[in-house]
Each structure stands twice: as C-alpha cells, then as structure tokens.
C-alpha positions as CSV (number, residue, x, y, z in Angstrom):
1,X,68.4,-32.1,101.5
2,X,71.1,-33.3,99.3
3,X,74.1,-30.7,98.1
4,X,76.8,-30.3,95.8
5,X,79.3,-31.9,97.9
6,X,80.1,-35.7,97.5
7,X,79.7,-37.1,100.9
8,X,80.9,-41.0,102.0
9,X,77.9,-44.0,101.4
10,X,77.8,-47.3,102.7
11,X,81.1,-48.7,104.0
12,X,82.6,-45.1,103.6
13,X,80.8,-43.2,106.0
14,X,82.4,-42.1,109.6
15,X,85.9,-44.3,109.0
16,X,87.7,-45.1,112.3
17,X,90.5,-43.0,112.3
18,X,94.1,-45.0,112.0
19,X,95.2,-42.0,110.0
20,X,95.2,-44.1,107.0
21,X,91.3,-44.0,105.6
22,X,91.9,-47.0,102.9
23,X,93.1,-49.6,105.4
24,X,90.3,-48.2,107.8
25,X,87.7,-49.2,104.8
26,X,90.0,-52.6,104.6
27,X,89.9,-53.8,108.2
28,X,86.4,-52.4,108.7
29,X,85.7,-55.1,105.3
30,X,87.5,-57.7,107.0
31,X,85.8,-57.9,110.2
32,X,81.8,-57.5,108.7
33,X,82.4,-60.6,106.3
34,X,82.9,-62.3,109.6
35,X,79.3,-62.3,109.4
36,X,78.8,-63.9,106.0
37,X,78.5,-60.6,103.8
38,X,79.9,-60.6,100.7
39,X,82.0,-57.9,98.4
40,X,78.3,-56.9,96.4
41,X,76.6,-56.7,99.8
42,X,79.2,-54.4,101.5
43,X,79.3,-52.0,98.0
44,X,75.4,-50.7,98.4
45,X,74.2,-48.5,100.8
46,X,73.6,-48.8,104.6
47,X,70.4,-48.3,106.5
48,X,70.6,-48.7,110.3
49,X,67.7,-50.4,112.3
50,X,67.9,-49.5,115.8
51,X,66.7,-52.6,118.1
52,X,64.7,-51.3,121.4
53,X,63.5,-55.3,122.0
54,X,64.5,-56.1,125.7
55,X,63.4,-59.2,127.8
56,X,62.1,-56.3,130.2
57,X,60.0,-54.5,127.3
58,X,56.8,-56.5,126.7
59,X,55.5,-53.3,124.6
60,X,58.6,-54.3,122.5
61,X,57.4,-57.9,121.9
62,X,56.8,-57.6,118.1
63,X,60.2,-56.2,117.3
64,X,61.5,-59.2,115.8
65,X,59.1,-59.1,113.1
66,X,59.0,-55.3,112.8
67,X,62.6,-55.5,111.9
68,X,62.5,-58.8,109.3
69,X,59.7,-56.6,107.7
70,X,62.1,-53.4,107.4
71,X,64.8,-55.5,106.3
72,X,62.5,-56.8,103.3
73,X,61.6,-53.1,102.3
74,X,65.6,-52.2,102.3
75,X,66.4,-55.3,100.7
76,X,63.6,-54.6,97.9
77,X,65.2,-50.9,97.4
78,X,68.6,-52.7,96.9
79,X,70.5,-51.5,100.1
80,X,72.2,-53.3,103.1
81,X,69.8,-53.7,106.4
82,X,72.1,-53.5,109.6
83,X,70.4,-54.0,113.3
84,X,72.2,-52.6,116.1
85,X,70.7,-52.1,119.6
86,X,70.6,-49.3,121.8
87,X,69.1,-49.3,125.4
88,X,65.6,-50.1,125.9
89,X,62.9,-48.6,128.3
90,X,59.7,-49.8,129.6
91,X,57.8,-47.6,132.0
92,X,57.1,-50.4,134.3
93,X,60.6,-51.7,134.5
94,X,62.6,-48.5,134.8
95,X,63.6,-47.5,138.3
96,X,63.9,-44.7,139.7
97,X,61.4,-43.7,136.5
98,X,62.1,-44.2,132.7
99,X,62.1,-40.3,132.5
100,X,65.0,-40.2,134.9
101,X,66.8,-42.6,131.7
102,X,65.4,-40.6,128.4
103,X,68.6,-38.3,127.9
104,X,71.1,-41.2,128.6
105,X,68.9,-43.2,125.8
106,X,68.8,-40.0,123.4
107,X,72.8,-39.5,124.6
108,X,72.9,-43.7,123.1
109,X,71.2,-42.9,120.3
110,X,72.8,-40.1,118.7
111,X,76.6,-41.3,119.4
112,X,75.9,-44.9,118.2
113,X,74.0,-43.5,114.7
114,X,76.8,-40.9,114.6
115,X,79.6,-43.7,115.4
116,X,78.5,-46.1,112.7
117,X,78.6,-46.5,108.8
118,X,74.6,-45.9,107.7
119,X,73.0,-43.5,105.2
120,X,69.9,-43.7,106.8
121,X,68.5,-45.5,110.0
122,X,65.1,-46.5,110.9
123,X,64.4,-45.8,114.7
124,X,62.3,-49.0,116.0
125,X,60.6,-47.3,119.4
126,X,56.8,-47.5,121.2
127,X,56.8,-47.3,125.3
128,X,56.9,-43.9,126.3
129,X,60.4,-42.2,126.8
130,X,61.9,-44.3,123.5
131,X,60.0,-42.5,120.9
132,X,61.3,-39.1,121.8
133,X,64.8,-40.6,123.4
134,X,65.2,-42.0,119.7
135,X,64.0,-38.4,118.1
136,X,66.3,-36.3,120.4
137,X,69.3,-38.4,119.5
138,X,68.6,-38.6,115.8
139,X,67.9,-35.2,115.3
140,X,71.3,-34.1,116.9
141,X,73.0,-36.7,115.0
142,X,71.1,-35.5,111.4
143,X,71.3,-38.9,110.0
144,X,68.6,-39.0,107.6
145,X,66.5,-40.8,110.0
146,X,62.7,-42.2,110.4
147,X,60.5,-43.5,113.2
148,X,58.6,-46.5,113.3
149,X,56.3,-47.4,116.3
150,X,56.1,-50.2,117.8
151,X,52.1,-49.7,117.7
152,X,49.2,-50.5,120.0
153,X,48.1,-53.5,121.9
154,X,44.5,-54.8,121.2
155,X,42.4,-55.1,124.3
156,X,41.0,-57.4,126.8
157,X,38.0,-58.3,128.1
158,X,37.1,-58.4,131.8
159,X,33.5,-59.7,132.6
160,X,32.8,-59.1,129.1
161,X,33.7,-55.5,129.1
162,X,36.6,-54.6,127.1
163,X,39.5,-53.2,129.3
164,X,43.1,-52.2,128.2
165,X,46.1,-50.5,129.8
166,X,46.6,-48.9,131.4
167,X,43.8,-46.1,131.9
168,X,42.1,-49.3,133.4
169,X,44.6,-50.6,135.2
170,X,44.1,-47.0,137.4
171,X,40.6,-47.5,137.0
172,X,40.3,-50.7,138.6
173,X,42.9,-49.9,141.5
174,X,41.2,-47.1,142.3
175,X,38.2,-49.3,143.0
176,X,40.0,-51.9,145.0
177,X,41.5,-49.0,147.2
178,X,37.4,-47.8,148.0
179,X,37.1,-51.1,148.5
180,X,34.2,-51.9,145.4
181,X,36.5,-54.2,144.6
182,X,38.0,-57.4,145.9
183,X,41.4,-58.8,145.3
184,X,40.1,-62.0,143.9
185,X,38.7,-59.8,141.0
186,X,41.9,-57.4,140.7
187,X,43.5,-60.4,140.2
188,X,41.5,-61.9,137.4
189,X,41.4,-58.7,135.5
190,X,45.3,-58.4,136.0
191,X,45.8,-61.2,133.9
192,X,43.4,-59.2,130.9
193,X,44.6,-55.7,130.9
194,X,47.6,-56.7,128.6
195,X,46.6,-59.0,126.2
196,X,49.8,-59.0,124.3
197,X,52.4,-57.1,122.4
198,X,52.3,-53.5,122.1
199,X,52.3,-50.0,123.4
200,X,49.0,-49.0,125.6
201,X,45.6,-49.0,123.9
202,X,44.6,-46.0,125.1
203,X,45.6,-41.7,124.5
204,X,48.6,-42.1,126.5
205,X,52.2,-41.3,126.5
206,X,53.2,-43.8,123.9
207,X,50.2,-42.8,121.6
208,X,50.3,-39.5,121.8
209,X,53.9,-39.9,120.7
210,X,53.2,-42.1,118.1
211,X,50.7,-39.5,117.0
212,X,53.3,-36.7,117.4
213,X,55.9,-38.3,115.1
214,X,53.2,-39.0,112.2
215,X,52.3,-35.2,112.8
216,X,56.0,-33.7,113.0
217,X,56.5,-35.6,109.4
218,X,59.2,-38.4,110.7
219,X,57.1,-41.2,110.7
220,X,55.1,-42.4,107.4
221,X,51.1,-40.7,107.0
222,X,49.0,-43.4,108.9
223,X,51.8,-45.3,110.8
224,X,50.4,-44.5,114.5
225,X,47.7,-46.3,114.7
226,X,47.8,-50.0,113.4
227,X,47.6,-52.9,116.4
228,X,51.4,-54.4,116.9
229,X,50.1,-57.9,116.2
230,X,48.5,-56.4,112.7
231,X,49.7,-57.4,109.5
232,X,49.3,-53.7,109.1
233,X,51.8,-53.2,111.4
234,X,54.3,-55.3,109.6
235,X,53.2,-53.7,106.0
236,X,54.1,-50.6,107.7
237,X,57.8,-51.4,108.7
238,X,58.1,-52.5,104.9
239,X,56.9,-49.3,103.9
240,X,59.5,-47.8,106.5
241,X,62.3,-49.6,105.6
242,X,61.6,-48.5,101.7
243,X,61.3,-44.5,103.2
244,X,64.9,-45.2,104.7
245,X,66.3,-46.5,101.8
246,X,64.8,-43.0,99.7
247,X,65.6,-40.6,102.4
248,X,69.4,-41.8,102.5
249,X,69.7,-41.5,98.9
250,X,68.1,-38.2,98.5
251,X,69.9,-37.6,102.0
252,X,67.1,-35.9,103.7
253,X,67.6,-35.1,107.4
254,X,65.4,-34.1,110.4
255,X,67.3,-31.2,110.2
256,X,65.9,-30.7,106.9
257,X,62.3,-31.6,107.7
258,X,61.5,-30.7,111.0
259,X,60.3,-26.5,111.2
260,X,58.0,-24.2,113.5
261,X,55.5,-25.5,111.4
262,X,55.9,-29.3,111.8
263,X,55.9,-28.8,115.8
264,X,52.7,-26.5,115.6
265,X,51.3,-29.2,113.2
266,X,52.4,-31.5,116.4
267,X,50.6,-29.4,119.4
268,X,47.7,-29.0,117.0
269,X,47.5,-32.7,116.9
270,X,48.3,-33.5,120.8
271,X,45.3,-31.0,121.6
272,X,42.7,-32.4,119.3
273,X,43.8,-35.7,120.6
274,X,43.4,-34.9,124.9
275,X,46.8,-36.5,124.2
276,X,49.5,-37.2,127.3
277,X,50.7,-34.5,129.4
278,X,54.0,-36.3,129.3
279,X,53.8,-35.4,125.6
280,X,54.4,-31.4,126.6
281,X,58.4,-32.3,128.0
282,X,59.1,-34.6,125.2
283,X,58.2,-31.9,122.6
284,X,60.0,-28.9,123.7
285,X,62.5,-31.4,124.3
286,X,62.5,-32.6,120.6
287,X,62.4,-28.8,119.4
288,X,65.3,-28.0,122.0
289,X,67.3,-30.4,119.3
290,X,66.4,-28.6,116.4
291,X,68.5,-24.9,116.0
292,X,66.0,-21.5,116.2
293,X,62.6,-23.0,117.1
294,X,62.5,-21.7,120.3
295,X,59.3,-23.6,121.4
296,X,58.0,-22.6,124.8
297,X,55.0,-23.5,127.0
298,X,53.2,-20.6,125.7
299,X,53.1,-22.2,122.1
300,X,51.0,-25.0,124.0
301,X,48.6,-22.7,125.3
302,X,48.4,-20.3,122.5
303,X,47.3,-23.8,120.2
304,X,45.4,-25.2,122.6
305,X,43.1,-22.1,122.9
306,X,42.0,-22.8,119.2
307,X,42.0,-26.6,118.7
308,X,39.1,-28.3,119.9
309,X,39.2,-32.2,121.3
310,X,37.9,-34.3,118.6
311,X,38.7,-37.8,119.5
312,X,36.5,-40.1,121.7
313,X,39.8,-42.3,123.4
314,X,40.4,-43.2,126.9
315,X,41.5,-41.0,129.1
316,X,39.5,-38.2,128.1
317,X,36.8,-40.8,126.4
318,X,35.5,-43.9,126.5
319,X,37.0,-45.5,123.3
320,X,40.5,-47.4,122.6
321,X,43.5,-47.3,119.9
322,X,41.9,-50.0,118.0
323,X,38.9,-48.0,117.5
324,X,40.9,-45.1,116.7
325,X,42.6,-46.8,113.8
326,X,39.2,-48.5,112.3
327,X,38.1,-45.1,112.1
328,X,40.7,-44.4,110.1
329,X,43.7,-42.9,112.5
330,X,45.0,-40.0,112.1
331,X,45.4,-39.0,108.6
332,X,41.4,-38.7,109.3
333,X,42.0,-36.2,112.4
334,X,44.3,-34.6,110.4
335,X,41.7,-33.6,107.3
336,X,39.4,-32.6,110.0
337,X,42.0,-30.0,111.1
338,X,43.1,-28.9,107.9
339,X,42.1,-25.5,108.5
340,X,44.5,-25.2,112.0
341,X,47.6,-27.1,110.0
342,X,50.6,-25.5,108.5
343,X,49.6,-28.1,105.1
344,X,52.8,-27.0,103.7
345,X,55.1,-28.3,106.2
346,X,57.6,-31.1,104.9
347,X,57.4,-34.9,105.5
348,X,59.6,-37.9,105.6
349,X,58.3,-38.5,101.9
350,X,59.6,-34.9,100.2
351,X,56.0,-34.3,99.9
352,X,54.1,-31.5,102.0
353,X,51.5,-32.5,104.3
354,X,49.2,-31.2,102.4
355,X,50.6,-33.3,99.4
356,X,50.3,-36.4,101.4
357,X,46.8,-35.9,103.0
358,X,45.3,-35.4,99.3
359,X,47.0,-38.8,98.0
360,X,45.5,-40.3,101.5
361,X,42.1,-42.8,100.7
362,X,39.2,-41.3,101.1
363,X,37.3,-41.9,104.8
364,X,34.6,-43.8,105.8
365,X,32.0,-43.3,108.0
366,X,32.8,-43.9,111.7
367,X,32.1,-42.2,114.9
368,X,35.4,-42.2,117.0
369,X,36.9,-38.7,115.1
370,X,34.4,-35.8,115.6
371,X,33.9,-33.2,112.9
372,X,35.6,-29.6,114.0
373,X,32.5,-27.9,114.2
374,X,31.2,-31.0,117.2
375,X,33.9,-31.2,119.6
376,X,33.9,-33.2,123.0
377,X,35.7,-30.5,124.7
378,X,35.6,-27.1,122.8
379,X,39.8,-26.2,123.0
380,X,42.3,-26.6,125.6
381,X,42.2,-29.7,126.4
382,X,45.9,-29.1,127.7
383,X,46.2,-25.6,129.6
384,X,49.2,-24.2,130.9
385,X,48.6,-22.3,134.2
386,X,50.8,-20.0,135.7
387,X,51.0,-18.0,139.1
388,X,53.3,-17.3,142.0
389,X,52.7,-20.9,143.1
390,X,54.5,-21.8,139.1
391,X,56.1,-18.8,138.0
392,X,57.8,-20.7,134.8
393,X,54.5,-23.0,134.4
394,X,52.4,-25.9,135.0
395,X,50.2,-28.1,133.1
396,X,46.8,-30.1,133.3
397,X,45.0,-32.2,131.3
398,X,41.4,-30.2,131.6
399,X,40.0,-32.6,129.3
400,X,40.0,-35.8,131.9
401,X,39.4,-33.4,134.8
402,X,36.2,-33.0,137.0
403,X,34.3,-29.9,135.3
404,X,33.5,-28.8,138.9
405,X,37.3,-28.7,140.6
406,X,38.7,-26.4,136.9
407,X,38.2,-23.0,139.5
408,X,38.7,-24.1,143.0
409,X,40.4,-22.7,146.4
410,X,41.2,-25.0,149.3
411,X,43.6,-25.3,151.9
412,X,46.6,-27.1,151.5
413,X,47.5,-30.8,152.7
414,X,51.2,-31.1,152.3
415,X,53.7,-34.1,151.5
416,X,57.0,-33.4,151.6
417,X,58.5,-36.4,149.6
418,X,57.3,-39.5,147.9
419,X,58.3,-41.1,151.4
420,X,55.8,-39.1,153.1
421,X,52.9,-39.6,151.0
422,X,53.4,-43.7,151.1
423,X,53.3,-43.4,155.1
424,X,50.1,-40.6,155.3
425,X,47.9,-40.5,152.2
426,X,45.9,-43.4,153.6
427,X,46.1,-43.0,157.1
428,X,42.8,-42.6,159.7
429,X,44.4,-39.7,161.7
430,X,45.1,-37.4,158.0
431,X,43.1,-34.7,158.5
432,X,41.6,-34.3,155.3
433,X,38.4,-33.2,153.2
434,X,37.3,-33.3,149.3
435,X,37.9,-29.8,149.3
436,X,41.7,-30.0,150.3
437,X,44.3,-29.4,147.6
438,X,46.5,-32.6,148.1
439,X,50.2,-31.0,147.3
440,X,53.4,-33.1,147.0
441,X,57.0,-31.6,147.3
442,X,60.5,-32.8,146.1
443,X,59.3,-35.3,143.1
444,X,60.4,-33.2,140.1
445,X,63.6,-33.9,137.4
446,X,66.0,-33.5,140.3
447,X,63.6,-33.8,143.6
448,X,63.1,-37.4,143.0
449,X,65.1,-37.6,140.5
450,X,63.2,-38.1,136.9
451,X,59.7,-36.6,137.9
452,X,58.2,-39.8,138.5
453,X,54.8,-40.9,137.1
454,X,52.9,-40.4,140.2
455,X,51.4,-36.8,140.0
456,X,47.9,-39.0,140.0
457,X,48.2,-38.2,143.8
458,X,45.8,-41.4,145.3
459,X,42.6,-40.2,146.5
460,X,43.0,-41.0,150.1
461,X,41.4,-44.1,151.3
462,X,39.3,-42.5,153.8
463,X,38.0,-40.0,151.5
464,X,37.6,-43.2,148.3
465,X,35.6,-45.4,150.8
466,X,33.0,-42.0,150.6
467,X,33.2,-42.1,147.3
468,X,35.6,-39.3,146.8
469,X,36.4,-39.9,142.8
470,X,38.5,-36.7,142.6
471,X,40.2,-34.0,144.3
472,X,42.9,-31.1,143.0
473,X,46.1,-32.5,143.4
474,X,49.5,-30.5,142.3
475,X,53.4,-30.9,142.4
476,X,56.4,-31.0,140.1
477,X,56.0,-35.0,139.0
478,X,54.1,-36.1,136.0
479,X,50.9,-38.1,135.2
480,X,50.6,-40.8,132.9
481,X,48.9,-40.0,129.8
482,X,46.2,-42.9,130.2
483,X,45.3,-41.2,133.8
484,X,42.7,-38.8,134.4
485,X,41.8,-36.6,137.4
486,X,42.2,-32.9,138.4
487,X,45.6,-33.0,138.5
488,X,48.5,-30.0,138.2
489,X,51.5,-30.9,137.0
490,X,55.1,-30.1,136.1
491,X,55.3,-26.9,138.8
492,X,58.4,-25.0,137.7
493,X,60.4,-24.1,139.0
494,X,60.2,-27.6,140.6
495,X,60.3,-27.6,144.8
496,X,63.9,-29.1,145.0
497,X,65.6,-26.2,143.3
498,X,63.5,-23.5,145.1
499,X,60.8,-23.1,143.6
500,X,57.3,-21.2,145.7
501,X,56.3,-24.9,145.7
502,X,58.7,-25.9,148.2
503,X,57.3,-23.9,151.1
504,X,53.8,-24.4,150.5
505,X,52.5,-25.2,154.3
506,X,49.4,-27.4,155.3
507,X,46.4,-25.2,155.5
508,X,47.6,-22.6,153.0
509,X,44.9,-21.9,150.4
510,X,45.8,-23.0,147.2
511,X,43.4,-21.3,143.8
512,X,43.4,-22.9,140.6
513,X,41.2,-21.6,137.7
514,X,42.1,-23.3,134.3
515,X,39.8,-20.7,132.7
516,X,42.3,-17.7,133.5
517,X,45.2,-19.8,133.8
518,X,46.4,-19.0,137.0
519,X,47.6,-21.3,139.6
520,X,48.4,-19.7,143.2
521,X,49.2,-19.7,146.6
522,X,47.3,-16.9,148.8
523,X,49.3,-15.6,151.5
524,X,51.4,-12.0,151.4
525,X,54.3,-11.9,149.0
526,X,56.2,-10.8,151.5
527,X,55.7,-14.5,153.6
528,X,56.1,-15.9,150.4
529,X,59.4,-14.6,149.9
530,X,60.8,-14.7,153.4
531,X,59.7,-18.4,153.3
532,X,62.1,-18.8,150.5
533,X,64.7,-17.5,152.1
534,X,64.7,-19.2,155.1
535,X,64.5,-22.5,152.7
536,X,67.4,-21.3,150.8
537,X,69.7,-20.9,154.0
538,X,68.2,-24.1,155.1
539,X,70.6,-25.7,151.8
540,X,73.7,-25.0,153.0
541,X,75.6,-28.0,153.6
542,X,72.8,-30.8,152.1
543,X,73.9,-30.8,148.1
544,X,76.6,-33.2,148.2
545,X,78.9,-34.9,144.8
546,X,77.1,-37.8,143.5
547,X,78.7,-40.2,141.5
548,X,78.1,-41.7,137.7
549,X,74.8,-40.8,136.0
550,X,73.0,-39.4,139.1
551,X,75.7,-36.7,139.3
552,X,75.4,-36.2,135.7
553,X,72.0,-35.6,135.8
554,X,71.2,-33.7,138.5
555,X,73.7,-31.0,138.1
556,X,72.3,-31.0,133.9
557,X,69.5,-31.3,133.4
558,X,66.6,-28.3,132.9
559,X,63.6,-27.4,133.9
560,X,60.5,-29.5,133.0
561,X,59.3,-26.5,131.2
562,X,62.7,-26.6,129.2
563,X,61.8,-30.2,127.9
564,X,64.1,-31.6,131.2
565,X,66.7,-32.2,128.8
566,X,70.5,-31.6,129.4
567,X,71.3,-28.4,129.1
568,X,74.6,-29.0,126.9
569,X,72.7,-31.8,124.7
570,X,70.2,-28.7,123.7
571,X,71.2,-26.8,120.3
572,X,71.3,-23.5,121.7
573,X,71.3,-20.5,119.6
C-alpha cells in the first residue's frame, strides 16, 4: 500500500539516467508530443496497457477493443492510457511449446513495466502461458498491476451438437484415429470448433487461469467468465481500466495483495473447478515471485483432499464457459465455497474477498455450479502422487480419468523421445495391450525442452480401432487442460536430468493408486539404483554449450514441481 515517502508519478517515474534528471523529464517531453500529446495530457498520471494481440494469436482477436475500452475507463478517472506490447503466445503457434517461451515473456514483462514511466498497468492476456507470463513479471516488477483476460470463445455447432475447443478438437481426433470417423467430417467440424475470438470454451489452461487470477484478487470479482465477443467483456476492460487508475493512486501492489491466503483461495478454486493441470506450474511459479510463500506440491494435495468438484465443464463435464458464466461464474463458485476460503484475503479493490462477495448480486437459479454438499467428484480432483518412480512428484487430473485405471499395475511400454513415439505408437508390430502402462522419456522442461503439451500419450491405433478409450499413460510432459484421460504427469525429477523415470525398461511393472498417492516402479532398489548409475556414466561427454535462449534455459530453469521457472528470476528467501 501507499507510504510516507513521496514517490515519482506520471512522466517522473523511472527517468533515463543522463545524470541530469530535469533534462531527462525534458527530452523524455519532447519525444512523446511527437505523438500529438499535449503539456495537460503529459501532467496526469500513467497507466500502462500491455498489448498481447499478434497476427499468430486468434485467442487475442478482441484486443483491439479490449484496450479502447480500458482507455475509456482511464480516461473517465482522469489519467493518461499508454499501450505498449510485449511478446505474445498462442499454444498452437509456439514451437518448440509456448511453455518452453513463458519465462522469456515473464523476463519481457517485468523489464518493460519496470523500464517505463506508469503508475499502474493493466496486463491484457488469455491463451495459456500469457496470463501467468504477465503475473510472474508484474509481480517481480511490483508495479501496482491488474489482469484482464482476454475471455472465452462461444461455441460451435457440428451436426447440431455444440462443440468448442479444444476438449473436442481431442475428442474428435481420437475418433478419426479408431477410424469412427472420416476425414470428410474432421474436416467439416474443423472449420466449427473455433467460432471466433477468444480463449477455449472449456476448463482448460486459459480458464483455469482466468479463474486463478479472479481467485488470487488481481483480476476484478466476475471478470473470468464473460465471452470475448460480449459487451460484457468490453464493460469489463472499462471497469479494469478504472481499477488501474485507483490502484496507482492508492499505489497498491501485488506485493501488497497477494498472501498464503490468496494462493490457497487459488488451489481451492482450481480444485472445485477440475481445473488444468497446467495450472499446478503456473501457480507455484506465480508464488515463487512473491517473498516467504513457499508453496509446494503438498499445498495442492493437502487442498484438494478437502475441496470437492463442483462445476459441470468440459473436461471433467459435459458443459462449456458460456454456460459457466450464465450461471453466474465464479463469484457463484466462490459463495458456494465460502466455508474453504480465507474471506479475508485482499483484492485488487482494497476490499477483502469476503467484502466483495457480499456486495456481489444475488444468484439465480442455474444448474452448471453444484451446491458443496452435491459434488460431481467428492475432492481431489487434482492429486499429487509420489513414489520411487517421482520422488519430488507427479500430478493427474483424477477427475477426467477412467474410475477403473485410478489403482492399476501393468508392465511398461517405453518411448524414449517424442521421436520414438511418432515412429511406434501406431505401429502393427507394437506389442501392446490395454493393460500396458504407455511411458514416455526425455519430454520434460529440459528433455524436450519446454514439457510439451503431449502427455495425452495417443491411444495406439491398434488398440483405438478395439475400442480402447483409455489407458495409464505417464512421463515428465504436460496435458492440456481441456484433455482428459488417465494420464500422469509432470514426473520429477524429469528423465533428462536423472530422474528413476529415465530407466524405466519395457516390461517393468509400473503401480499407480491415486487413492494412496503413490506412483512406482516395482523392481529391487538396488536395480533401481545401479540403473541410475550406469545412466549417469552414460552422460559423460553428451551435454554440450548451446547458444542464445536454449542455453539460457536449459542450464536455469527448475523443476516442474518448482513452477519450471528460472531459478535466479525466483524471489528466494
């Protein structure tokens, strides 16, 4: 919050350093009324409106608009508006994985709010990695900052059934690879799945961290939900840019809102949603910003265990974001959770949680949000599972899983890269049964590098022309949130660093049971650990220098139960 001490507005703030600060404010004058501004514009306040919108971001599409209706609420408050980009993800676009990119887009972020004159800055973000990229960066910054999503797409309809992306998109692939489904028709519902602008209709990565923002208290009570082409949407980014306007007057800064409390709020909320797995590293990577929280995998579990799943959405139900919001979004989840919350946690407002919830309209009959006391899944929708097969942890999303496959033990069919699975997973000669636990090596933050999206291991085709819906799958990669299946993820320590995953052999018997949380590989510790030797020699001589980012990245960044950030962009102790 604000203090004694006079700090720099507007103009003022971070001068470029000629060692004489007036004619820094002079030339810095000179240049901006190159753009037209005049001596009463340049004398209020600055809030910043960082620009994700990218020819290669179709999520992104309704930027434009989001940011002329920001620019009203600023301008209405009496400050200056300034847009300024920063680099844009979209999940689709990003080789080798938009993962692989978050840190260097937090890394933008943070410098380029730090760099330039604002008292507040509204971060404009949707598709997955650019809500928490935009988070991470703002909260090392401590800019007084707030996030505005992009919001979801509506859906489309395919044969008059509604579809959306992109739990359908998997949905509908899958089919076509059992052959149920022709490519004439994969075609035609190709052109529905993404009916326009907007962040996937369904529970996954760039919902659940729409939701997570609303929960943590940097994004405006009942922001997450409304459609990107909604005038909701745009009365939203007015209501944003107002917020900014407040927050950098009063100068209130993540640092100064986000607690224990608001990431519990935030776990509590990604559990009662069956919300993305993805949304477990972005997170602890947030709270690896943020000085003494110290949140760790077993906060995940340890909320999980006593938060039920209460909304119907795709993955882990049958509904869509749409839905979601005419039921009221989630300041109606949130009231049904009161009783888990931390209620006094602070918001972007000043207010409490609690304070905000009681000034929220009153809700409506509806069917998507289920009362606490009639969950679709009891609790734990995300587990955390740990054995000598992930001694530091691994996820699953037990909520979109087969009931059946939760306590399982099969032998092991192993791919050793991403290479290897492309040229075996569908081959005649794979030697391969629904009972087999499909295992994939190498793919984690440095395997691959950027733990890939594809921990939804394809059902091979052999096994999908049977019908085979699901198997156990594991390795160190990640899912995305709008995909469902029995699938382990995030092994730590990851196989390219050494981790037990790495020498894993076909025909090893692999147990999972989600209901003690274990996850292991049965063969004598004493193989176990002479395999890892023998891979550990087997290193000598392969790590070589690489260049530019790739270096960068591979020698810095952490563990996916660390968040996978870089280790010196974390705040430490």
């Amino acid at each position: 919050m604000s203090n004694d001490i006079e700090e720099p507005t507007g103009l003022r703030s971070g001068l470029t350093n000629y060692g004489d600060e007036e004619f820094a404010l002079f030339l810095r004058k000179a240049f901006i009324k190159g753009a037209g501004y005049t001596d009463d514009a340049l004398d209020r306040r600055i809030i910043g409106i960082v620009d994700t919108s990218s020819g290669y971001n179709p999520c992104h599409g309704n930027s434009a608009s989001l940011i002329e209706a920001v620019k009203r609420g600023i301008l209405l408050c009496g400050a200056l508006p300034i847009t300024f980009p920063i680099i844009s993800l979209h999940e689709s676009f990003a080789y080798p994985t938009s993962m692989y990119l978050r840190n260097l887009m937090s890394m933008d972020a943070e410098e380029m709010i730090r760099a330039q004159p604002m008292d507040a800055v509204v971060l404009i973000g949707g598709c997955d990695k650019t809500v928490p990229a935009e988070l991470m960066g703002a909260i090392s910054a401590n800019v007084p900052a707030i996030q505005l999503v992009v919001g979801p797409m509506l859906t489309g309809s395919h044969g008059g059934v509604r579809v959306g992306a992109c739990t359908d998109c998997r949905r509908f692939w899958a089919r076509y690879r059992a052959g149920e489904v022709d490519i004439e028709e994969l075609g035609r519902v190709n052109n529905e799945l993404v009916p326009g602008a907007g962040t996937c209709g369904v529970m996954g990565t760039a919902s659940t961290m729409a939701c997570i923002a609303e929960a943590l208290g940097i994004s405006p009570l009942g922001s997450a939900t409304p459609p990107a082409v909604s005038s909701a949407r745009l009365r939203v980014a007015e209501q944003t840019g107002k917020l900014a306007v407040a927050i950098g007057e009063k100068l209130i800064r993540p640092l100064d809102i986000l607690k224990k409390e608001n990431f519990e709020n935030a776990i509590t909320v990604l559990q009662a949603l069956g919300g993305s797995t993805n949304a477990i590293v972005h997170i602890l990577a947030i709270a690896g910003r943020v000085p003494g929280i110290n949140l760790t995998l077993d906060d995940i579990d340890r909320i999980g265990r006593k938060t039920p799943l209460l909304v119907d959405l795709k993955p882990s139900g049958e509904n869509y974001m749409e839905d979601f919001h005419n039921a009221g979004g989630l300041p109606v989840l949130l009231r049904e959770l009161r009783s888990l919350l931390h209620l006094n946690a602070l918001t972007i407002t000043g207010r409490t949680l609690g304070e905000e919830l009681d000034t929220y309209p009153p809700s409506h009959k509806q069917l998507i949000i289920r009362p606490l006391a009639d969950p679709l899944f009891p609790s734990s929708a995300l587990a955390v599972l740990r054995g000598n097969l992930a001694p530091n942890g691994a996820v699953i999303k037990q909520s979109a899983a087969t009931k059946g496959l939760l306590s399982h033990i099969g032998p092991a069919v192993v791919f050793s890269s991403a290479l290897d699975l492309a040229n075996r997973i569908d081959s005649e000669d794979l030697e391969v049964s629904p009972d087999n636990v499909l295992v994939l090596q190498n793919i984690g933050s440095v395997g691959a590098p950027g733990m890939p999206e594809a921990g939804l291991i394809p059902i091979p085709k052999k096994l999908a022309r049977q019908g085979v819906k699901d198997m156990v799958r594991i390795s160190d990669r990640r899912m995305s949130g709008t995909a469902a299946g029995t699938v382990v993820l995030h092994v730590a320590p990851e196989s390219a660093i050494g981790g037990p995953l790495a020498v894993v052999r076909d025909g090893d018997l692999i147990s999972i049971d989600v209901e003690s949380r274990s996850l292991n590989i049965r063969i004598d510790p004493s193989e176990l650990q002479r395999r890892l030797h023998v891979w550990e020699i087997a290193q000598n001589g392969k790590r070589k220098r690489e260049r530019g980012y790739a270096g960068l990245y591979k020698t810095a960044v952490l563990g996916a139960e660390l968040g996978a950030d870089f280790d010196f962009l974390t705040a430490g102790e």
